[in-house]
C-alpha positions, 0 to 999 in steps of 0.5 A: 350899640350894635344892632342885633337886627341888621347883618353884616351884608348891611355894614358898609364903612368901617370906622376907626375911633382913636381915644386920647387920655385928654380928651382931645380931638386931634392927632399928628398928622404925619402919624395919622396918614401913616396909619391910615396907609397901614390900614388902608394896605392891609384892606386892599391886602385882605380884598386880594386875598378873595379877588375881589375889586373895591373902592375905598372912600374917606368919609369926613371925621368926626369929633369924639377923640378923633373919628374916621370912616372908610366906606368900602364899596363893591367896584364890580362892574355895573353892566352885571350887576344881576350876574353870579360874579357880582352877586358873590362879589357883594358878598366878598365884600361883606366878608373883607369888612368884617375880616378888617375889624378881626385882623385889626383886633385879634392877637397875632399870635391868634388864628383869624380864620377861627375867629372869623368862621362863625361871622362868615356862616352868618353872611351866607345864611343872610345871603341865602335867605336874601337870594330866596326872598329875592326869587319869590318875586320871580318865580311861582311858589312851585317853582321856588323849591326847585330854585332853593336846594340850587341856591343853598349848594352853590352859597355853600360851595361859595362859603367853603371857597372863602373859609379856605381863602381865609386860612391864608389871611393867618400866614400873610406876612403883608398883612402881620407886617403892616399890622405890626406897623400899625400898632407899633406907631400908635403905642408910641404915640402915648396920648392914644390909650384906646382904638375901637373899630366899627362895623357900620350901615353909614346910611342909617347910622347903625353899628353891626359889629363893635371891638375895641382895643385897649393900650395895655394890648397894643403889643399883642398885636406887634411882631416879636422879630420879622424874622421867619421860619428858615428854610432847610435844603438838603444836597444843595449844590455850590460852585465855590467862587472864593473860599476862605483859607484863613481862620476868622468870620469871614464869608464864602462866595458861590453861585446857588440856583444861578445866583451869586451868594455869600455865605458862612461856611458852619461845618468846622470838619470842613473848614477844617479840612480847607485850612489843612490844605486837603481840600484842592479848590480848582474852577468848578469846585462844587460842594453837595451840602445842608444849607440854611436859607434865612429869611425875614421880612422888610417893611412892607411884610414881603418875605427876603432872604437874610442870608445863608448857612452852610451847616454840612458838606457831605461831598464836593466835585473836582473836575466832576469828581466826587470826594465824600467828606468824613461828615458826609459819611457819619451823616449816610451811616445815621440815615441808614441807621434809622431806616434799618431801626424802621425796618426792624420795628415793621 
């Protein structure tokens, strides 16, 4: 049961208890070590995100379906231990244990930074009430009021820092990759039918915070597709290394920001045009068009390109001569279209 009376600037190892439907206490290894190496990069994922350094120990396991424990540790150095750097380290600390409970717990389709924001006022309201009971031993009681208004500006100036680091935890492709990685092994391991997470003082063997997740919401916490938001360029600039001439699904080659590319040449006018023999390409040959980046993410969650779209060609270059395309002009006469129907709403 979770103890109401401790914070979680107590909780210094988070456990991670997998449930079997028969009553086993074991579990494939090579599973196992992989999803520990799943959580273990999201942890050091989420203690980048705040720059802070840690150290995690593997405690011993537990019987009970099947226990572990990742005690998580502050690994500033010991030579500053009374310094501001170290003291909001601690309390980093702190936030990266319970946020590891939260991104292990919550949907991905659901905003951690909301569903954290209430743990993290709860941490610096501890940390000032800790700071101040920490300078009543130091300082004259008249003294201590003096202290407390610049203790209470600075942990909030603090809090406000780390609330705004948090925002990034919910487009960290990392992070959802490797939760989705986790999760997608343990479904497939059908004897699992639960996991629940603890926050918890190992000294004292008390838990402060206690979420568990059932079966039947594994997938909620799965990736749909590893495919991303793609990105839009307008006026990209592509020296045209070969074209296709032929009719069929064949890819184009060109240079784009110094790299060679292939791409899918999607602008029919154009590739209409091309087959015509209207369109002569010589050395330099450089098209001005929309194109399409695709991206998705790897297995390790960092973000590639998947491959490019040419969807429009408004204009291209021979021997720095520009001939504007049909497309490309109906496309000038909407842009100015919808600045004049502006123009005249102003």
């Amino acid at each position: 049961m979770t103890d109401t009376s401790l914070s979680f600037l107590d909780g210094n190892t988070v456990e991670l208890h997998y449930w079997f439907d028969d009553k086993s206490h074991s579990m494939d290894a090579i599973i196992h070590n992989s999803c520990e190496s799943n959580v273990l990069k999201i942890i050091n994922e989420i203690a980048n995100t705040y720059n802070v350094k840690i150290t995690i120990d593997t405690v011993a396991l537990a019987k009970g379906g099947l226990i572990s424990w990742l005690k998580i540790r502050n690994d500033s150095n010991d030579a500053v231990e009374n310094s501001n750097d170290n003291k909001y380290s601690t309390m980093k600390v702190a936030v990266v244990t319970a946020l590891i409970v939260s991104v292990l717990t919550t949907p991905i389709s659901t905003s951690i930074s909301k569903v954290i924001e209430k743990t993290i006022d709860n941490i610096y309201e501890d940390s000032i009430k800790k700071e101040l009971e920490h300078k009543k031993l130091e300082l004259e009681v008249e003294n201590l009021e003096l202290q407390k208004e610049k203790i209470i500006l600075e942990l909030q100036r603090e809090k406000a820092n780390t609330i705004e680091r948090t925002k990034t935890i919910d487009t960290n492709n990392r992070i959802k990759k490797q939760k989705s990685n986790y999760y997608e092994k343990i479904e497939s391991y059908k004897k699992i039918i639960e996991i629940s997470y603890s926050i918890k003082n190992e000294n004292e063997n008390l838990i402060i915070d206690n979420r568990n997740v059932h079966r039947n919401n594994f997938k909620d916490h799965i990736l749909i597709s590893d495919d991303l938001e793609p990105k839009i360029i307008e006026e990209a600039q592509i020296e045209i290394i070969s074209p296709v001439l032929k009719k069929g699904k064949y890819k184009w080659r060109g240079y784009f920001n110094g790299e060679s590319i292939s791409f899918n040449m999607k602008s029919k006018e154009f590739k209409q045009e091309v087959q015509n023999g209207n369109v002569n390409f010589k050395n330099g040959t450089t098209i001005i068009c929309l194109l399409i980046l695709k991206k998705k993410i790897d297995t390790e969650g960092i973000e590639r390109i998947d491959g490019y779209d040419v969807m429009r060609v408004d204009s291209y270059y021979e021997n720095d001569e520009p001939f504007e395309t049909l497309e490309g002009k109906k496309h000038k006469q909407i842009i100015e279209a919808k600045k004049n129907q502006g123009k005249l709403f102003d």
